[in-house]
SEDO-987119 format. One line per 3 residues: number of its first residue (from 0); for each residue z, x negated, y of C-alpha. Coordinates in Angstrom, 1 decimal. Each point is the difference from the previous one (the first is absolute). Last residue first. Example, Ala and Ser with C-alpha at 12.3 -4.5 7.8 and 13.67 -1.06 7.14 Angstrom:
REM SEDO-987119
1> 7.1 -13.7 -1.1 | 0.7 1.4 -3.4
//
This chain:
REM SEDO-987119
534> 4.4 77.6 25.9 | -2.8 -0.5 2.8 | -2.8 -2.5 -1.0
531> -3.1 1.5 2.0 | 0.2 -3.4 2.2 | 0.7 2.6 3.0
528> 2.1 1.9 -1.8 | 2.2 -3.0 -1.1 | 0.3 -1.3 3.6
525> 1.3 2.9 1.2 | 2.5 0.0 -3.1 | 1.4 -3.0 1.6
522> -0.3 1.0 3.3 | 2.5 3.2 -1.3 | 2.3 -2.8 -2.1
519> 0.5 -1.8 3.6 | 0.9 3.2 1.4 | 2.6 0.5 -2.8
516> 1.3 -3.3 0.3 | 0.8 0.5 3.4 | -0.5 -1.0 3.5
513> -3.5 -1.5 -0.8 | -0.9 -3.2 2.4 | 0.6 -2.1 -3.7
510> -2.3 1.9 -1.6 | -2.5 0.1 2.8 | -0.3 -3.7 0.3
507> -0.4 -0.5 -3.6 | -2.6 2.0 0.2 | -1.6 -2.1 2.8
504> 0.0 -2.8 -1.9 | -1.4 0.9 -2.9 | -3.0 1.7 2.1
501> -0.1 -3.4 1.8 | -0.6 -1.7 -3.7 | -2.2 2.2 -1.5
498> -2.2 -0.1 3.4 | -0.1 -3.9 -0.4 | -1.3 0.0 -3.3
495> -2.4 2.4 1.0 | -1.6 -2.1 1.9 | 0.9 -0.3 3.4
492> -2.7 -0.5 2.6 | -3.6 -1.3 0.4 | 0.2 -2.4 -2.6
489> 0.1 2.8 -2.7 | -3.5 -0.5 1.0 | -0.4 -2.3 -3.1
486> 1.2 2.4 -2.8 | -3.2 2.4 1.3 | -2.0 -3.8 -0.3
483> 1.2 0.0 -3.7 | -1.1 3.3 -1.2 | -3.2 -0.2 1.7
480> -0.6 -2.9 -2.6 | -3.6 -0.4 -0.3 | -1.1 -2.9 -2.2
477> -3.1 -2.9 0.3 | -1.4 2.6 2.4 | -3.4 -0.4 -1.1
474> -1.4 2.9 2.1 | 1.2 0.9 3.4 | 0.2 -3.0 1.2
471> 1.0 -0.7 3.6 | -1.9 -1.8 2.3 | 1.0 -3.1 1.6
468> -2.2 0.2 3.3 | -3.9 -1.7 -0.4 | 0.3 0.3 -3.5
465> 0.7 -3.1 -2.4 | 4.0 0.7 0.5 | -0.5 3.1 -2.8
462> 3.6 1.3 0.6 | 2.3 1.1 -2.7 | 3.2 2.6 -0.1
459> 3.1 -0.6 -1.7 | 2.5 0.7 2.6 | -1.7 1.1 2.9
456> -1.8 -1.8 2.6 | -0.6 0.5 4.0 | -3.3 -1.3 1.1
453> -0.3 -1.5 3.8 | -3.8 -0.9 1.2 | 0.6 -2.9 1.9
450> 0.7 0.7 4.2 | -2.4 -2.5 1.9 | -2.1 3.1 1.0
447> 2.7 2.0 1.6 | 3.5 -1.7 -0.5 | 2.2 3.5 0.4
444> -1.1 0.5 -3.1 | 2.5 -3.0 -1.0 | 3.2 1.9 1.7
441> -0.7 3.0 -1.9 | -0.3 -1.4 -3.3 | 3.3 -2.3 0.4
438> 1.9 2.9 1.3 | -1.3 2.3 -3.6 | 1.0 -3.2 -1.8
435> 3.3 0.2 1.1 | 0.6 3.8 -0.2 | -1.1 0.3 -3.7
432> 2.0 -3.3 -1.3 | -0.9 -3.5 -0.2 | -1.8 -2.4 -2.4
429> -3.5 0.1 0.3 | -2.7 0.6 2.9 | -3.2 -0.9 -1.7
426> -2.3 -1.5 2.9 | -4.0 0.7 -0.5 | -3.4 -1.6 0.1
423> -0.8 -2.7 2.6 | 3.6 -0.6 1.2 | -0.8 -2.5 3.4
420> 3.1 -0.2 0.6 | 2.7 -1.9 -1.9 | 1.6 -0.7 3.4
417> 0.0 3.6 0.4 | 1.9 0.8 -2.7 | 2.4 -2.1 0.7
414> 1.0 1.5 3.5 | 0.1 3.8 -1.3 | 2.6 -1.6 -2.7
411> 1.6 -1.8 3.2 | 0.1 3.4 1.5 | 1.4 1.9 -2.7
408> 2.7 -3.0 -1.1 | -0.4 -2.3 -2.0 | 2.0 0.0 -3.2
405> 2.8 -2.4 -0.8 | 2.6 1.8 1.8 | 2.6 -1.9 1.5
402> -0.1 1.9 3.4 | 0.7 3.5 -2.1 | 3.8 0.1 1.0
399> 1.5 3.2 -0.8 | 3.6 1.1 0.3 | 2.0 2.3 -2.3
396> 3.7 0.0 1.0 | 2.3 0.7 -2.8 | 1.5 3.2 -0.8
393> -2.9 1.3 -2.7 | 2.1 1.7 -2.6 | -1.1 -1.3 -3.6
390> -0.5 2.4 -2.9 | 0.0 -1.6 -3.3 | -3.0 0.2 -2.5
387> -0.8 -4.2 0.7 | -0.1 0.7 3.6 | -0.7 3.7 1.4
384> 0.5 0.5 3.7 | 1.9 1.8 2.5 | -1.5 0.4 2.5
381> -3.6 -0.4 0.8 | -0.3 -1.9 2.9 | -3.9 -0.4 0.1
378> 0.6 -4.5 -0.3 | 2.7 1.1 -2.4 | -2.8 2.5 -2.3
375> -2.5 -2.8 0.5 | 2.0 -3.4 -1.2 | 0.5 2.8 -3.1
372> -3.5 0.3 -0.6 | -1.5 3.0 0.4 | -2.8 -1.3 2.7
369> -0.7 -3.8 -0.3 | 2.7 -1.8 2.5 | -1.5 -2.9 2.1
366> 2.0 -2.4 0.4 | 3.7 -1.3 1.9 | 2.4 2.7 -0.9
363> 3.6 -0.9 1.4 | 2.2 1.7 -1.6 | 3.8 0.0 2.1
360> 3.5 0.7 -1.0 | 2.9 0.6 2.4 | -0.2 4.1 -1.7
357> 0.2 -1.3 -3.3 | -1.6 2.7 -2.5 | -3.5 -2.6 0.0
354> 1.8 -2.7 -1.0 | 0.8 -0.6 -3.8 | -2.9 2.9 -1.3
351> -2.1 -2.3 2.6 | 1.4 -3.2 -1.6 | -0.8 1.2 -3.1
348> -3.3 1.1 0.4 | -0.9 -3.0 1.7 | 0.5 -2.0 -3.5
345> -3.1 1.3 -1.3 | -2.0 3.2 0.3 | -1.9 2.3 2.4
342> 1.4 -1.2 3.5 | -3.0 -0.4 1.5 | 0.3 -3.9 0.7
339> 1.4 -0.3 -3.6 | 2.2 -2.5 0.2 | 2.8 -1.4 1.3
336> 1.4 -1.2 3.8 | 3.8 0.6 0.4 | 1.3 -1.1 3.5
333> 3.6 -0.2 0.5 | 2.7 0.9 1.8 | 1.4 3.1 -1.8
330> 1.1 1.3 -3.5 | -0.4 -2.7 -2.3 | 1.0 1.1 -3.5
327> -3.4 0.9 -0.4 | -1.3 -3.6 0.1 | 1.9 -1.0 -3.5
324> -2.2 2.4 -1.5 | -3.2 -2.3 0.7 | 1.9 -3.2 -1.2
321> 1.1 1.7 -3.2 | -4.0 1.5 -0.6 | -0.7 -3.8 0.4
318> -2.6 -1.8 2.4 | 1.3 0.2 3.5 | -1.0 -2.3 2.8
315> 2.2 -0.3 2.7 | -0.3 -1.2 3.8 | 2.5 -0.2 2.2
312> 0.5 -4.1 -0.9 | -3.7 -0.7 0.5 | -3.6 -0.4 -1.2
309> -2.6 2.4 0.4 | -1.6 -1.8 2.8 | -0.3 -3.2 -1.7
306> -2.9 -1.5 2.2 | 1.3 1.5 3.6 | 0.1 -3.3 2.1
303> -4.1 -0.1 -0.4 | -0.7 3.3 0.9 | -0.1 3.2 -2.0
300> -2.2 2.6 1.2 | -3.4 -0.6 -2.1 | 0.7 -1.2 -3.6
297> -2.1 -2.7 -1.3 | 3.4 -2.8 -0.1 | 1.6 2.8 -1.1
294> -1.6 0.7 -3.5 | 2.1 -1.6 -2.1 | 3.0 2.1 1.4
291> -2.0 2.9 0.0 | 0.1 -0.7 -4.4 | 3.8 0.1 0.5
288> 0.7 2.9 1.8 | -2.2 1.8 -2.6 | 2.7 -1.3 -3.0
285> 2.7 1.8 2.2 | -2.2 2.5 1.0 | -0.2 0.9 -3.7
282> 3.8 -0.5 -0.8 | 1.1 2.2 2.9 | 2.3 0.7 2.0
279> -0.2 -1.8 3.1 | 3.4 -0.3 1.3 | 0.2 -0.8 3.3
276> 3.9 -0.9 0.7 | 0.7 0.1 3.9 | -1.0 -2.4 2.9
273> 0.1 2.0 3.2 | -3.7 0.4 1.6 | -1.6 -1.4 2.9
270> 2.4 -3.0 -0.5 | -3.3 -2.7 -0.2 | 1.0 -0.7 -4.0
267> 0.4 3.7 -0.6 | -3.5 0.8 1.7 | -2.0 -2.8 -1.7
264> 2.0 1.2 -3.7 | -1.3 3.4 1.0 | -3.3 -0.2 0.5
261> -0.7 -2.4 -3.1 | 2.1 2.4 -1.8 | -1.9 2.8 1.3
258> -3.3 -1.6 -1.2 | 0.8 -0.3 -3.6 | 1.4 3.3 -1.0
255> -3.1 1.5 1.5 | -2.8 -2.8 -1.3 | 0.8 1.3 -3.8
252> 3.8 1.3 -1.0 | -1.1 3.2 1.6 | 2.7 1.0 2.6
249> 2.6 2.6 -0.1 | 2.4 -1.2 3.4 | 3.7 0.7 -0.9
246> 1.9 -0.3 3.3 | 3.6 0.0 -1.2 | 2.6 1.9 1.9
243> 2.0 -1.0 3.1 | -2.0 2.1 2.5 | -0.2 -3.3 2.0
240> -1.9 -1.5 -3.1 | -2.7 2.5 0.2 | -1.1 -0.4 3.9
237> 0.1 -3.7 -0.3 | -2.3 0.3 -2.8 | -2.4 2.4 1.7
234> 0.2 -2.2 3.8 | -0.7 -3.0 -2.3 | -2.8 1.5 -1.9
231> -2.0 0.9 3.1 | 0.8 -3.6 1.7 | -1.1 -1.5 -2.9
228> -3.4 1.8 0.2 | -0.4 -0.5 3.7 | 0.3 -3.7 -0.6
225> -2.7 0.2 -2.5 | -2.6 1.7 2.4 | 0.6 3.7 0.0
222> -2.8 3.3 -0.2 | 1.6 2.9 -0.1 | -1.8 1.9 -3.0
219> -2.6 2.5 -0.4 | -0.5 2.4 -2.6 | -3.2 1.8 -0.5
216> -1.3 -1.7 -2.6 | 3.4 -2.1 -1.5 | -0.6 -0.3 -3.2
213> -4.2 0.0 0.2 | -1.2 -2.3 -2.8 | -3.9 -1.2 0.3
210> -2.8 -0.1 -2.4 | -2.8 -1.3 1.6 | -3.7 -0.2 -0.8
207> -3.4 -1.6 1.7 | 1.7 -2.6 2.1 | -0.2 -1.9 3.3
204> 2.9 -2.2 0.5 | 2.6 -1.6 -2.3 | 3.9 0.2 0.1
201> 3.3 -1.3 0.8 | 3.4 1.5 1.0 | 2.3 -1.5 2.0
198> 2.1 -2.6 -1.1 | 3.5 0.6 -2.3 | 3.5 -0.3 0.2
195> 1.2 2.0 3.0 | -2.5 2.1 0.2 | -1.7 1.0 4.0
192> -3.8 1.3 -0.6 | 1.0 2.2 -3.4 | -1.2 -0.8 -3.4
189> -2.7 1.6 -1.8 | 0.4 1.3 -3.6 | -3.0 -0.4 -1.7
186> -2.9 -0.5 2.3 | -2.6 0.4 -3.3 | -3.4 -1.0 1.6
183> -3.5 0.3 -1.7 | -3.3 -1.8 0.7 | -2.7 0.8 -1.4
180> -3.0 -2.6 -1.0 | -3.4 1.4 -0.5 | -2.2 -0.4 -3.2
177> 1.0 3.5 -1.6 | 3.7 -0.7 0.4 | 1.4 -3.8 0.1
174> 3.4 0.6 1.0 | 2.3 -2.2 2.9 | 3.6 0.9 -0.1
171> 2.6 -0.7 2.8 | 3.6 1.0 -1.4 | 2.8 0.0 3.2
168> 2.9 -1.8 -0.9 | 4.0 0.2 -0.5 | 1.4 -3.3 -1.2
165> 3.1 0.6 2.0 | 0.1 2.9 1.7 | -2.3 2.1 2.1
162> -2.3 -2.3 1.8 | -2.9 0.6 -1.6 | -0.7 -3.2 -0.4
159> -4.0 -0.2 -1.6 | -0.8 -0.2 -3.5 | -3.5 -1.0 -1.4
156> -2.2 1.8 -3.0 | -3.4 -0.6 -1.9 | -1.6 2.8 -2.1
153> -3.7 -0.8 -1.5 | 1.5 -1.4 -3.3 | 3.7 1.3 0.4
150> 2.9 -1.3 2.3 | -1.6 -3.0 1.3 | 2.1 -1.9 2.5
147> -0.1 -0.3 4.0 | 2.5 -1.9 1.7 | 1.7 1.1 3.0
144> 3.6 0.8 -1.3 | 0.7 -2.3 -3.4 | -0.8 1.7 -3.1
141> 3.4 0.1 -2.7 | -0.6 1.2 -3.7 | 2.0 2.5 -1.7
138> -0.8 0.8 -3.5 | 3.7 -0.9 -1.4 | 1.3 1.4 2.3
135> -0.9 3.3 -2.0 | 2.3 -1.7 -3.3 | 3.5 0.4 2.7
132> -0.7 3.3 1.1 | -0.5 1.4 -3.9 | 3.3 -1.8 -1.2
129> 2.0 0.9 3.5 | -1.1 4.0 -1.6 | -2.9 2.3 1.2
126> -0.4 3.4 0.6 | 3.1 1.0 -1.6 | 0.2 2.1 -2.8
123> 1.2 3.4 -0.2 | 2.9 2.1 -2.3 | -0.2 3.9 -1.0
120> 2.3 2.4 1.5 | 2.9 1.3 -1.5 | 2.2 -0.2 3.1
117> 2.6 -2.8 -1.0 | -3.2 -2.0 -0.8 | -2.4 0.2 2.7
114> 3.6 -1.0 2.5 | 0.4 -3.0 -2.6 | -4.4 -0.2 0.3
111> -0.3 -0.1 3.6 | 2.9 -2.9 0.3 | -2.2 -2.1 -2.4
108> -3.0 1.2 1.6 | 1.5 -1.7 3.6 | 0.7 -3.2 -1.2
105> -3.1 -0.7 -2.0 | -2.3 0.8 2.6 | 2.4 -2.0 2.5
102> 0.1 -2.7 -2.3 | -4.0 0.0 0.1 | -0.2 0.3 3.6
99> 2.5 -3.4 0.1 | -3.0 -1.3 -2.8 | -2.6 0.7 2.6
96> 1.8 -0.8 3.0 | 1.2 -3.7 -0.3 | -3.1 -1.9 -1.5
93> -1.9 2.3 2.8 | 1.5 -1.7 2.8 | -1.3 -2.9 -1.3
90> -3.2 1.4 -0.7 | -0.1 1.9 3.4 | 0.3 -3.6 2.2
87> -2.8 -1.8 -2.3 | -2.4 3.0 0.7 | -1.0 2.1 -2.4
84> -2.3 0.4 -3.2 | 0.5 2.0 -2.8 | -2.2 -1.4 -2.9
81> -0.7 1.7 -3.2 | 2.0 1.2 -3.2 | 0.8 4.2 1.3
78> 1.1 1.9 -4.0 | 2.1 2.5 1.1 | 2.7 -2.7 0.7
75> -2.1 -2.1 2.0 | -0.4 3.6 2.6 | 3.4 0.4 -0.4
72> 1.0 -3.3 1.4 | -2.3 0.4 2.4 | 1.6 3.4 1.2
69> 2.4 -1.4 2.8 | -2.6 -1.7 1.7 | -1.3 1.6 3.4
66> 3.1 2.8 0.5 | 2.2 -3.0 -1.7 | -0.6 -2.0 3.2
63> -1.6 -3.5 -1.3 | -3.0 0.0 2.3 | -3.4 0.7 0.1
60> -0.9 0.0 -3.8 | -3.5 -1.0 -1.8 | -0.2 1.3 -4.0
57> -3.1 -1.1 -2.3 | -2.2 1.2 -2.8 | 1.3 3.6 -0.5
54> -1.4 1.2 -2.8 | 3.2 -0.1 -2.0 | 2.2 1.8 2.8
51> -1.9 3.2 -1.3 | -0.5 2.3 3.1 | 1.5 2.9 1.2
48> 3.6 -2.0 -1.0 | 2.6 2.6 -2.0 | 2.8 1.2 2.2
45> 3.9 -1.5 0.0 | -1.1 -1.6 3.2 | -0.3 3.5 1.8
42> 3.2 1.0 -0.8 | 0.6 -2.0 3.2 | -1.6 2.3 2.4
39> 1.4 3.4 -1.6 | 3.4 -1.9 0.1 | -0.1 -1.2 3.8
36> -1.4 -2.9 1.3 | -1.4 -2.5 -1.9 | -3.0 -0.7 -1.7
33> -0.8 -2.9 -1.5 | -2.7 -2.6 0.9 | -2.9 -1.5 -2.1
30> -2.0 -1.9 2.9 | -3.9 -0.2 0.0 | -0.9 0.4 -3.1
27> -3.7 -1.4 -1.3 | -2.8 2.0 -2.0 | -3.1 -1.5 -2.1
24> -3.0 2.1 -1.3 | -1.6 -0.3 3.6 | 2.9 -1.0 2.4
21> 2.7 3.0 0.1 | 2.9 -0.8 2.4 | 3.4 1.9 -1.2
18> 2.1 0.4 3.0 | 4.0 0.1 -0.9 | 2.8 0.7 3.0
15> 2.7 1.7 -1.4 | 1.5 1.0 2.7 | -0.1 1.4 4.0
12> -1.3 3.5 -1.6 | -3.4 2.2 0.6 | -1.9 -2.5 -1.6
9> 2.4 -3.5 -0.8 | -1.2 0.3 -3.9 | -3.1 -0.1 -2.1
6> -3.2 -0.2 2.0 | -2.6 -0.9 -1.6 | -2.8 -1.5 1.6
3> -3.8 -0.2 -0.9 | -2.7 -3.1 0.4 | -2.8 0.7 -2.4
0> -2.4 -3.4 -0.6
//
């Protein structure tokens, strides 16, 4: 029986994970993740499937991170009626996101389609609405960690802790090929050695193929206990609030959101830090908070005393647009945590548009930030920036904090793999960017004999995993989409998007530098010649 993989998203980009596992006649997904990032990246999940959702027989997910889930309720809506199977932790989490995604769809077209309109332009659809969210969780069905199940005649599965958020998992498949037994290894996102909420990362031994994300190749990280941690954030907070400003933090409303209010309710009720309003800002992470909440008593780094960590008189949960706006009329002395993590939509736009221009004002960026996303252009110190069309002058401190990320680092990656070792026939390095995998490469070759043979995929390829090493097909290629994998290595800079917008900037820069309105008509017409449109 043929063995091949697909691989349809989170190749040359940190997104969009999707794997499409050919058994025989049969095929299974492995995650169905959106891309994100910047707007080449995302147009992406406007674009036709390369294969017909119809045939597939059965969808597996890590985790409940939109980059790993965010298309299944596209993939039902295109026609998808089979099992997805996930942990108990990501289908609770996943009741939440999917149809909050779909709002978001919904949301942002409508607003697309007034600016569409006052231009001429034709009107677009969202991906997927709540409607189509809410009848995909319909298919979900909860596996417990460490039990095997049959995915497929001939194709069993287990999930191991990955350690990344809640729910998160490793996928273990066993598959009867040609009368031998492979055995495949999806790490999903792996968690870091020190989290605050979860255990350390699990996984199996001895294996023929695995298919491992690299976020962080080539990017090592100080390495602090839980105390350490705190102490980190509390010398950050304390920092912020004697500025006399907000500290707004842009966190993902999943495990980020979660774990600094654990932090820092401990550190306001021990005096480490002043007790000021938190607002977290969000009805997602609000709904999020609560499924952790069930989860506690599983939950690494919260002791006995700390059971309702995100309880308490300085914290507030917002859920209404009201609610949200009633936020900017605070101007200092409190800490405003909303999503998204890379600042590409939400409620954190407005607080940044609210904040970033105050001089006593501090961001606090807390994850990894994909390359052209706004979280990005701050974290490079771009100044100013574009929100929402308007330009915003960047006064505010910019501070990073990446000890709550909930990736592992290069070195614990490096230390993973080898407890996976021996890897009979190849490792698939996934999920991260040029530079990252290229550190990851070099550091494994460095492994002489034990080192697995590394393969690099791009978007859309296929690899015959029956070979000795995962070949690549040359032939069969269920469908060759150059077009999308150049779209995909937008992730190695700004798109174009982004060059539209500093180029806007910058010219309004110069007109207002001009002495004159006759200079400023001469760069005008400068500008004409060059774009061949000169009156």
């Amino acid at each position: 029986m043929s063995l091949r993989l697909g691989v349809h998203g989170a190749a040359g980009t940190v997104t969009g994970s999707c794997y499409r596992l050919e058994i025989g006649n049969q095929a299974v997904l492995i995650d169905c993740g959106m891309f994100q990032g910047d707007k080449t990246l995302k147009q992406m999940n406007y674009d036709a499937w390369p294969f017909d959702p119809r045939h597939i027989a059965a969808v597996l997910l890590t985790h409940a991170h939109t980059d790993h889930s965010g298309l299944v309720p596209k993939l039902t809506k295109a026609g998808y009626g089979g099992p997805i199977y996930a942990t108990p932790g990501t289908v609770d989490l996943l009741r939440f996101m999917l149809p909050d995604s779909g709002g978001i769809q919904e949301m942002e077209v409508e607003r697309l389609n007034r600016r569409n309109q006052r231009r001429g332009l034709g009107i677009v659809q969202p991906i997927y609405t709540v409607d189509d969210a809410e009848a995909s969780l319909q298919l979900l069905l909860p596996r417990d960690y460490n039990t095997w199940f049959e995915v497929l005649p001939g194709l069993r599965a287990r999930f191991w802790n990955a350690g990344h958020i809640l729910g998160a998992a490793s996928i273990e498949l066993e598959a009867e090929s040609g009368g031998e037994t492979l055995r495949l290894l999806f790490s999903g996102d792996i968690g870091p050695e020190h989290k605050a909420l979860q255990e350390i990362a699990e996984a199996p031994k001895a294996l023929d193929v695995v298919v491992m994300e690299s976020t962080y190749g080539g990017r090592p990280r100080p390495k602090l206990d839980d105390a350490g941690r705190r102490a980190a954030l509390a010398a950050e907070v304390n920092t912020a609030l004697a500025a006399g400003g907000n500290l707004v933090i842009p966190a993902f409303a999943v495990e980020r959101t979660q774990e600094l209010l654990a932090d820092l309710t401990r550190l306001m009720a021990e005096g480490a830090v002043k007790r000021v309003p938190v607002f977290v800002d969000s009805p997602l992470a609000t709904n999020i908070t609560n499924v952790f909440a069930r989860y506690l008593h599983k939950t690494n780094g919260v002791q006995s005393s700390e059971r309702q960590p995100f309880q308490g008189g300085s914290l507030h949960f917002t859920r209404s647009v009201q609610e949200s706006m009633q936020i900017e009329q605070v101007s200092g002395g409190a800490i405003i945590i909303a999503a998204s993590g890379m600042c590409e939509a939400g409620r954190i736009r407005h607080h940044l548009k609210n904040n970033l221009w105050r001089a006593n004002a501090t961001v606090l960026l807390i994850g990894y930030q994909a390359a052209g996303t706004l979280g990005a252009l701050l974290e490079q110190g771009t100044n100013p920036v574009r929100i929402q069309g308007d330009e915003v002058q960047v006064r505010a401190s910019i501070r990073k904090l990446e000890i709550y990320s909930g990736h592992a680092d290069h070195d614990e990656l490096l230390d993973w793999l080898r407890d996976r070792l021996p890897v009979r026939r190849g490792l698939l390095l996934t999920h991260g960017e040029a530079d990252a995998i290229a550190a990851l490469r070099s550091a494994i070759a460095g492994w002489g004999e034990q080192a697995p043979m590394v393969t690099v995929p791009k978007l859309d390829e296929y690899y015959d995993l029956t070979a000795p090493h995962p070949r690549l097909l040359k032939a069969g290629v269920a469908r060759k989409r150059l077009d999308r994998y150049a779209e995909a290595e937008a992730m190695a800079g700004h798109d174009w998007h982004n060059d539209y917008a500093q180029l806007m900037l910058q010219v309004q820069q110069q007109l207002r530098r001009a002495g004159s309105d006759p200079e400023r008509r001469r760069l005008l017409r400068k500008l004409h010649r060059v774009l061949g449109k000169e009156n």
